[in-house]
NUFILO-530360 format. One record per residue (C-alpha): x, y, z. Coordinates in steps of 0.2 Angstrom, whole numbers, plus 5000, padded with zeros to 4 digits. Layout:
<pts>
XYZ...
</pts>
This chain:
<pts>
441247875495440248015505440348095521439948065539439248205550439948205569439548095580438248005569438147795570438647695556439247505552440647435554440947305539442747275538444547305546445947295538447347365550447147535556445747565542444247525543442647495530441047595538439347625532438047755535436147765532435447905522434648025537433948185537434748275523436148175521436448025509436947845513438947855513440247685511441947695511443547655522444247785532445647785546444947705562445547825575444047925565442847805575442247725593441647545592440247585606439647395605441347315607441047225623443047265626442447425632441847425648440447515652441447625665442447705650440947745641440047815657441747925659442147975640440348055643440548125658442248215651441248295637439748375648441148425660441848515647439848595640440548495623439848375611438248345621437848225604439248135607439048095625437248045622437947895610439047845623437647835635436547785625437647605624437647605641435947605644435647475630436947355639435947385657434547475655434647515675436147615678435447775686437047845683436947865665435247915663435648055675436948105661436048075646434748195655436148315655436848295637434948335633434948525641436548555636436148515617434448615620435448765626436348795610434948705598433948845586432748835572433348855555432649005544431448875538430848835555431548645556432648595569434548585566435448445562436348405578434448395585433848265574435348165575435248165594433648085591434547925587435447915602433847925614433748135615432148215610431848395608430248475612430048665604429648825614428148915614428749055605429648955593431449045599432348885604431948705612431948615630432548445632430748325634431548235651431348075646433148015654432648105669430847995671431747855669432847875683431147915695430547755687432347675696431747735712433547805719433947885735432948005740433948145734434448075719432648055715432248265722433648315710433048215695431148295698431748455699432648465684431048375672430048515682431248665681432248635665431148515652429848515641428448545634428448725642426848745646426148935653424948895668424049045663423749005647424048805645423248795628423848585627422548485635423948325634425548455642424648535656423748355662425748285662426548435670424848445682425648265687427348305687427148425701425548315710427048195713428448295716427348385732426848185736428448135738429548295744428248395757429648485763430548525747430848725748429848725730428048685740427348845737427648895722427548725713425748715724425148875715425748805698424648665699423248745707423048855691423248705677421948605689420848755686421348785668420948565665419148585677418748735662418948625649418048495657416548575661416448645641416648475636415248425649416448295658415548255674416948175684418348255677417648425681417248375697418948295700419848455690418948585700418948495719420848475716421148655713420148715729421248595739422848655732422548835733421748835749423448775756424448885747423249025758423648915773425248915773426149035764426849205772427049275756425449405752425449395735425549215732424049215748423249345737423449245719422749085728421249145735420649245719420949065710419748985724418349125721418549115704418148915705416748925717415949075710416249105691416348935685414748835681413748755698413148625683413848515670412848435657413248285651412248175638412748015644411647895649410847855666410547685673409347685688409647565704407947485700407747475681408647555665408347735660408247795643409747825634409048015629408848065648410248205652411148195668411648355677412948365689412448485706414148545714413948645731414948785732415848725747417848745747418248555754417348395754416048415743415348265734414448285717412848185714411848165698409848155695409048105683407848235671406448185660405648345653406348475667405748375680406748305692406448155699406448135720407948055723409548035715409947915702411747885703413347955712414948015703416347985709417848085712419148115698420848045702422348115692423848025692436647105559437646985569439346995564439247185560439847315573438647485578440047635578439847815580440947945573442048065584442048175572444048175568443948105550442948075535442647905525443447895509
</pts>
Protein backbone atom coordinates (compact mmCIF):
# COMPACT_ATOMS: atom_id res chain seq x y z
CA UNK A 1 0.00 0.00 0.00
CA UNK A 2 1.32 3.70 -0.35
CA UNK A 3 1.66 6.13 -2.80
CA UNK A 4 4.05 7.00 -5.82
CA UNK A 5 5.10 10.47 -6.55
CA UNK A 6 5.21 11.37 -10.52
CA UNK A 7 7.52 10.37 -12.49
CA UNK A 8 9.61 8.54 -9.73
CA UNK A 9 11.28 4.92 -10.60
CA UNK A 10 10.03 1.87 -9.02
CA UNK A 11 10.20 -2.19 -9.63
CA UNK A 12 8.44 -4.07 -11.36
CA UNK A 13 7.64 -7.44 -9.47
CA UNK A 14 4.76 -8.94 -11.02
CA UNK A 15 2.09 -8.69 -14.07
CA UNK A 16 -0.99 -10.13 -14.03
CA UNK A 17 -3.02 -8.84 -16.97
CA UNK A 18 -3.35 -5.22 -17.14
CA UNK A 19 -2.30 -4.88 -13.39
CA UNK A 20 0.82 -4.78 -12.35
CA UNK A 21 2.67 -5.43 -8.76
CA UNK A 22 5.40 -2.21 -8.39
CA UNK A 23 7.77 -1.34 -5.69
CA UNK A 24 9.10 1.90 -4.57
CA UNK A 25 12.14 2.71 -2.33
CA UNK A 26 11.75 4.99 0.66
CA UNK A 27 13.36 8.55 -0.87
CA UNK A 28 13.26 11.79 0.46
CA UNK A 29 10.33 12.25 2.50
CA UNK A 30 8.42 9.49 1.13
CA UNK A 31 8.19 5.86 2.47
CA UNK A 32 8.84 2.65 0.68
CA UNK A 33 5.37 1.80 -1.22
CA UNK A 34 4.07 -2.01 -2.65
CA UNK A 35 1.22 -2.59 -4.03
CA UNK A 36 -0.51 -3.52 -7.66
CA UNK A 37 -2.00 -0.74 -9.41
CA UNK A 38 -3.32 -0.54 -13.22
CA UNK A 39 -0.31 -0.59 -15.73
CA UNK A 40 -1.44 2.21 -17.97
CA UNK A 41 -0.16 4.16 -14.43
CA UNK A 42 3.55 3.14 -15.62
CA UNK A 43 6.45 3.01 -18.54
CA UNK A 44 8.51 0.04 -18.52
CA UNK A 45 11.70 2.30 -19.57
CA UNK A 46 14.07 -0.94 -19.72
CA UNK A 47 11.92 -3.00 -21.71
CA UNK A 48 14.19 -3.50 -24.62
CA UNK A 49 10.81 -3.60 -26.85
CA UNK A 50 10.99 0.06 -26.69
CA UNK A 51 13.26 1.44 -28.98
CA UNK A 52 15.33 3.91 -28.08
CA UNK A 53 13.76 6.29 -30.74
CA UNK A 54 10.28 6.32 -28.79
CA UNK A 55 11.96 7.30 -25.76
CA UNK A 56 14.12 9.87 -27.36
CA UNK A 57 10.70 11.21 -28.84
CA UNK A 58 8.28 10.70 -25.72
CA UNK A 59 11.08 13.24 -24.36
CA UNK A 60 11.22 15.40 -26.90
CA UNK A 61 7.03 15.80 -26.85
CA UNK A 62 7.28 16.95 -23.19
CA UNK A 63 10.16 19.72 -23.41
CA UNK A 64 8.15 20.81 -26.51
CA UNK A 65 5.31 21.24 -24.65
CA UNK A 66 7.76 23.16 -21.37
CA UNK A 67 6.04 19.87 -19.39
CA UNK A 68 7.25 17.26 -17.03
CA UNK A 69 10.88 18.24 -17.52
CA UNK A 70 11.26 15.12 -14.68
CA UNK A 71 9.68 12.85 -16.73
CA UNK A 72 11.57 13.58 -19.87
CA UNK A 73 14.86 13.22 -17.83
CA UNK A 74 13.84 9.27 -17.00
CA UNK A 75 13.17 8.68 -20.51
CA UNK A 76 16.54 10.04 -21.37
CA UNK A 77 18.09 9.05 -18.79
CA UNK A 78 17.49 5.09 -20.37
CA UNK A 79 18.66 6.24 -23.27
CA UNK A 80 21.80 7.18 -22.25
CA UNK A 81 22.13 4.03 -20.02
CA UNK A 82 21.61 1.82 -23.28
CA UNK A 83 24.21 4.07 -25.38
CA UNK A 84 25.90 6.33 -23.47
CA UNK A 85 26.97 8.25 -26.85
CA UNK A 86 23.91 9.55 -28.38
CA UNK A 87 24.45 13.23 -28.51
CA UNK A 88 20.93 13.60 -29.17
CA UNK A 89 19.66 12.83 -25.81
CA UNK A 90 22.12 14.54 -23.74
CA UNK A 91 21.38 17.61 -25.69
CA UNK A 92 17.68 17.07 -24.33
CA UNK A 93 18.55 15.88 -20.94
CA UNK A 94 20.45 19.39 -20.84
CA UNK A 95 17.16 20.90 -21.70
CA UNK A 96 14.82 19.01 -19.10
CA UNK A 97 17.51 20.36 -16.74
CA UNK A 98 16.87 24.29 -17.31
CA UNK A 99 13.42 23.81 -17.76
CA UNK A 100 13.08 21.97 -14.29
CA UNK A 101 15.45 24.77 -12.80
CA UNK A 102 13.18 27.58 -14.25
CA UNK A 103 10.27 26.55 -12.13
CA UNK A 104 12.32 24.86 -9.05
CA UNK A 105 12.28 27.20 -5.56
CA UNK A 106 13.31 26.49 -2.10
CA UNK A 107 11.00 25.55 0.33
CA UNK A 108 10.22 27.93 3.45
CA UNK A 109 12.74 25.64 5.14
CA UNK A 110 15.44 26.38 2.50
CA UNK A 111 15.67 22.63 1.00
CA UNK A 112 14.97 21.97 -2.45
CA UNK A 113 11.58 20.73 -3.62
CA UNK A 114 10.79 17.51 -4.33
CA UNK A 115 10.55 17.49 -8.14
CA UNK A 116 14.58 18.55 -7.60
CA UNK A 117 15.65 15.67 -5.59
CA UNK A 118 13.88 13.24 -7.58
CA UNK A 119 15.38 14.50 -10.69
CA UNK A 120 18.51 13.68 -9.17
CA UNK A 121 17.81 10.07 -9.78
CA UNK A 122 17.40 10.40 -13.38
CA UNK A 123 21.00 12.16 -13.85
CA UNK A 124 19.77 16.10 -13.22
CA UNK A 125 21.57 18.01 -10.65
CA UNK A 126 20.62 21.43 -9.32
CA UNK A 127 23.12 23.84 -8.18
CA UNK A 128 21.57 26.88 -5.99
CA UNK A 129 21.68 30.66 -6.70
CA UNK A 130 23.67 33.08 -5.06
CA UNK A 131 21.06 34.70 -3.34
CA UNK A 132 19.22 31.70 -2.54
CA UNK A 133 16.14 32.76 -4.88
CA UNK A 134 15.97 29.83 -7.17
CA UNK A 135 18.54 27.16 -8.82
CA UNK A 136 20.46 26.65 -12.37
CA UNK A 137 20.81 23.50 -13.85
CA UNK A 138 24.86 22.34 -13.12
CA UNK A 139 25.36 21.38 -17.18
CA UNK A 140 26.53 18.10 -16.80
CA UNK A 141 24.38 16.80 -19.98
CA UNK A 142 25.83 19.66 -21.77
CA UNK A 143 29.67 18.60 -20.96
CA UNK A 144 29.14 15.40 -22.02
CA UNK A 145 28.15 16.15 -25.29
CA UNK A 146 31.54 18.44 -25.69
CA UNK A 147 33.13 15.33 -24.49
CA UNK A 148 31.31 13.66 -27.85
CA UNK A 149 33.10 16.15 -29.87
CA UNK A 150 29.87 16.81 -32.44
CA UNK A 151 29.84 19.14 -35.29
CA UNK A 152 31.11 22.29 -34.87
CA UNK A 153 27.85 23.89 -34.10
CA UNK A 154 26.56 21.47 -32.20
CA UNK A 155 29.39 21.74 -30.09
CA UNK A 156 29.12 26.10 -30.09
CA UNK A 157 25.51 25.58 -29.09
CA UNK A 158 26.16 23.18 -26.17
CA UNK A 159 29.18 25.63 -24.80
CA UNK A 160 26.96 28.43 -24.80
CA UNK A 161 24.35 27.10 -23.05
CA UNK A 162 26.85 25.55 -19.80
CA UNK A 163 28.27 29.24 -20.04
CA UNK A 164 25.00 31.37 -20.50
CA UNK A 165 22.32 29.24 -18.64
CA UNK A 166 24.15 26.76 -15.95
CA UNK A 167 25.64 26.66 -12.75
CA UNK A 168 27.30 27.35 -10.27
CA UNK A 169 26.63 31.12 -10.96
CA UNK A 170 29.64 32.62 -10.14
CA UNK A 171 29.88 36.93 -10.01
CA UNK A 172 33.42 37.73 -11.71
CA UNK A 173 33.47 40.57 -9.45
CA UNK A 174 33.17 38.84 -6.42
CA UNK A 175 33.71 35.01 -7.18
CA UNK A 176 34.05 34.05 -3.61
CA UNK A 177 34.44 29.88 -4.61
CA UNK A 178 37.99 29.29 -5.35
CA UNK A 179 36.57 25.54 -6.96
CA UNK A 180 33.56 27.70 -9.37
CA UNK A 181 35.49 30.51 -10.64
CA UNK A 182 38.77 28.04 -11.59
CA UNK A 183 35.90 25.74 -13.73
CA UNK A 184 33.90 28.68 -15.13
CA UNK A 185 37.64 30.42 -15.76
CA UNK A 186 37.94 27.09 -18.09
CA UNK A 187 34.80 26.97 -19.46
CA UNK A 188 35.21 30.15 -21.27
CA UNK A 189 39.38 29.47 -21.75
CA UNK A 190 38.01 26.86 -24.05
CA UNK A 191 35.02 28.20 -25.36
CA UNK A 192 37.50 31.31 -26.99
CA UNK A 193 40.01 28.18 -27.87
CA UNK A 194 37.67 26.70 -29.95
CA UNK A 195 35.25 29.43 -31.38
CA UNK A 196 37.59 32.63 -32.10
CA UNK A 197 35.06 34.20 -34.00
CA UNK A 198 32.09 33.46 -31.91
CA UNK A 199 30.12 36.98 -31.60
CA UNK A 200 30.54 36.18 -27.53
CA UNK A 201 34.71 37.11 -27.75
CA UNK A 202 34.62 40.03 -25.98
CA UNK A 203 32.61 39.85 -23.46
CA UNK A 204 33.29 36.25 -22.61
CA UNK A 205 37.29 37.63 -22.79
CA UNK A 206 36.52 40.36 -20.03
CA UNK A 207 34.69 37.52 -17.92
CA UNK A 208 37.75 35.64 -17.78
CA UNK A 209 40.21 38.30 -17.50
CA UNK A 210 38.49 39.29 -14.09
CA UNK A 211 38.26 35.69 -12.44
CA UNK A 212 42.08 35.16 -13.69
CA UNK A 213 42.59 38.34 -11.70
CA UNK A 214 40.41 37.37 -8.82
CA UNK A 215 42.33 33.37 -8.71
CA UNK A 216 46.10 35.45 -9.22
CA UNK A 217 44.66 37.45 -5.74
CA UNK A 218 44.23 34.42 -3.98
CA UNK A 219 47.27 33.01 -5.08
CA UNK A 220 49.57 35.48 -4.14
CA UNK A 221 47.74 35.37 -0.24
CA UNK A 222 48.30 31.97 -0.21
CA UNK A 223 52.01 32.44 -1.43
CA UNK A 224 51.46 30.07 -4.60
CA UNK A 225 54.55 30.89 -6.65
CA UNK A 226 53.43 29.48 -10.05
CA UNK A 227 49.81 29.73 -9.70
CA UNK A 228 50.23 33.35 -9.13
CA UNK A 229 52.28 33.76 -11.81
CA UNK A 230 50.15 31.63 -14.19
CA UNK A 231 46.79 33.62 -12.71
CA UNK A 232 48.18 36.98 -13.17
CA UNK A 233 50.20 36.69 -16.78
CA UNK A 234 46.80 35.10 -17.95
CA UNK A 235 44.83 37.95 -17.04
CA UNK A 236 47.26 40.62 -18.76
CA UNK A 237 46.99 38.63 -21.94
CA UNK A 238 43.23 38.49 -21.98
CA UNK A 239 42.62 41.91 -21.03
CA UNK A 240 45.14 43.45 -23.21
CA UNK A 241 43.19 41.87 -26.26
CA UNK A 242 39.86 42.90 -25.00
CA UNK A 243 41.92 46.69 -25.25
CA UNK A 244 43.05 45.39 -28.75
CA UNK A 245 40.30 44.84 -30.14
CA UNK A 246 37.21 45.91 -28.90
CA UNK A 247 35.47 49.24 -30.29
CA UNK A 248 33.44 49.30 -27.47
CA UNK A 249 35.04 52.23 -24.84
CA UNK A 250 33.74 50.88 -21.86
CA UNK A 251 34.60 47.43 -22.09
CA UNK A 252 38.38 49.20 -23.53
CA UNK A 253 38.06 51.25 -20.49
CA UNK A 254 37.09 48.13 -17.93
CA UNK A 255 40.12 46.21 -19.35
CA UNK A 256 42.74 48.42 -19.07
CA UNK A 257 41.94 49.42 -15.38
CA UNK A 258 42.08 45.48 -14.81
CA UNK A 259 45.74 45.52 -16.45
CA UNK A 260 46.83 48.61 -14.21
CA UNK A 261 45.30 46.99 -11.34
CA UNK A 262 47.53 43.61 -11.98
CA UNK A 263 50.85 45.37 -12.77
CA UNK A 264 50.61 48.00 -10.25
CA UNK A 265 48.55 47.17 -7.06
CA UNK A 266 49.05 43.63 -6.87
CA UNK A 267 52.23 42.40 -5.07
CA UNK A 268 55.80 42.47 -7.29
CA UNK A 269 56.56 39.45 -4.77
CA UNK A 270 55.24 36.15 -3.58
CA UNK A 271 56.66 34.49 -0.69
CA UNK A 272 56.61 31.00 -0.45
CA UNK A 273 58.15 28.74 2.14
CA UNK A 274 58.76 25.77 0.10
CA UNK A 275 61.94 24.55 -0.23
CA UNK A 276 64.86 25.41 -2.72
CA UNK A 277 67.06 22.68 -4.26
CA UNK A 278 70.15 24.41 -5.92
CA UNK A 279 71.83 23.03 -9.36
CA UNK A 280 74.92 22.06 -7.43
CA UNK A 281 73.97 20.88 -3.95
CA UNK A 282 70.72 20.86 -1.64
CA UNK A 283 69.66 23.85 0.21
CA UNK A 284 68.14 24.08 3.47
CA UNK A 285 64.57 23.21 3.87
CA UNK A 286 64.09 26.68 6.05
CA UNK A 287 65.53 28.97 3.00
CA UNK A 288 62.44 31.09 1.71
CA UNK A 289 62.06 31.54 -2.04
CA UNK A 290 60.79 34.84 -3.36
CA UNK A 291 59.19 35.08 -6.63
CA UNK A 292 60.45 38.72 -8.64
CA UNK A 293 57.83 39.46 -11.36
CA UNK A 294 58.62 42.45 -13.84
CA UNK A 295 55.95 44.71 -14.21
CA UNK A 296 55.97 44.19 -17.99
CA UNK A 297 52.29 43.48 -19.66
CA UNK A 298 53.61 40.28 -21.95
CA UNK A 299 56.32 37.75 -21.83
CA UNK A 300 57.56 38.16 -18.64
CA UNK A 301 59.14 34.97 -16.99
CA UNK A 302 59.29 34.81 -13.22
CA UNK A 303 62.45 33.49 -11.52
CA UNK A 304 63.19 32.52 -7.96
CA UNK A 305 66.52 33.16 -5.71
CA UNK A 306 67.42 31.78 -3.02
CA UNK A 307 67.67 34.00 0.55
CA UNK A 308 69.71 33.09 3.53
CA UNK A 309 69.48 35.93 6.13
CA UNK A 310 68.25 38.81 3.58
CA UNK A 311 70.93 38.12 1.34
CA UNK A 312 70.58 37.22 -1.76
CA UNK A 313 72.63 34.95 -3.37
CA UNK A 314 74.33 36.03 -7.20
CA UNK A 315 72.66 34.07 -9.27
CA UNK A 316 69.31 32.36 -9.35
CA UNK A 317 68.60 29.21 -7.97
CA UNK A 318 65.77 27.89 -9.77
CA UNK A 319 63.23 29.04 -12.59
CA UNK A 320 59.42 28.67 -12.13
CA UNK A 321 57.62 27.77 -14.58
CA UNK A 322 54.47 29.19 -16.05
CA UNK A 323 50.97 28.09 -14.77
CA UNK A 324 48.89 26.25 -17.16
CA UNK A 325 45.03 26.13 -16.57
CA UNK A 326 43.11 23.84 -18.31
CA UNK A 327 17.89 -7.73 -10.05
CA UNK A 328 17.88 -9.73 -13.10
CA UNK A 329 14.49 -10.71 -13.78
CA UNK A 330 12.92 -7.43 -12.15
CA UNK A 331 12.04 -4.57 -14.40
CA UNK A 332 13.11 -0.47 -13.67
CA UNK A 333 9.71 1.50 -14.38
CA UNK A 334 8.92 5.11 -13.89
CA UNK A 335 5.55 6.35 -13.10
CA UNK A 336 3.61 8.84 -15.46
CA UNK A 337 1.93 10.06 -12.93
CA UNK A 338 -1.66 8.76 -13.99
CA UNK A 339 -2.29 6.49 -11.16
CA UNK A 340 -1.47 5.31 -7.62
CA UNK A 341 -0.62 1.85 -6.40
CA UNK A 342 -2.95 0.15 -4.19
Amino acid sequence: MGRVAASAPVTLVERNGSRVLVSAPAWGGSPAARGWADSSAFFVLDDLREPIDRLVGNARLLLDANDRPVLAAAYLHEVTRRDASHVEAWKLLGRAGELLARSARPGEDGRPPASAVLAQVWGVTLVPKRDGSGYQYDGAAYRRVIALAPPAEAAERARLRLLSACGPVVDPQAPGDVAAASRRERDLAEFLASFPASSRRVPFLLERARLLSWLAEGAARRGDVESFAGYRDGAIEVASEVTATTPDAARRRAADRLVARLTKSLPRKVVSDKPVVAASRPRSASLRTAACFSSSARGSRPTASAFRNGTSSATPRARIGRFSSIGPTRRRASWTGTGSSR
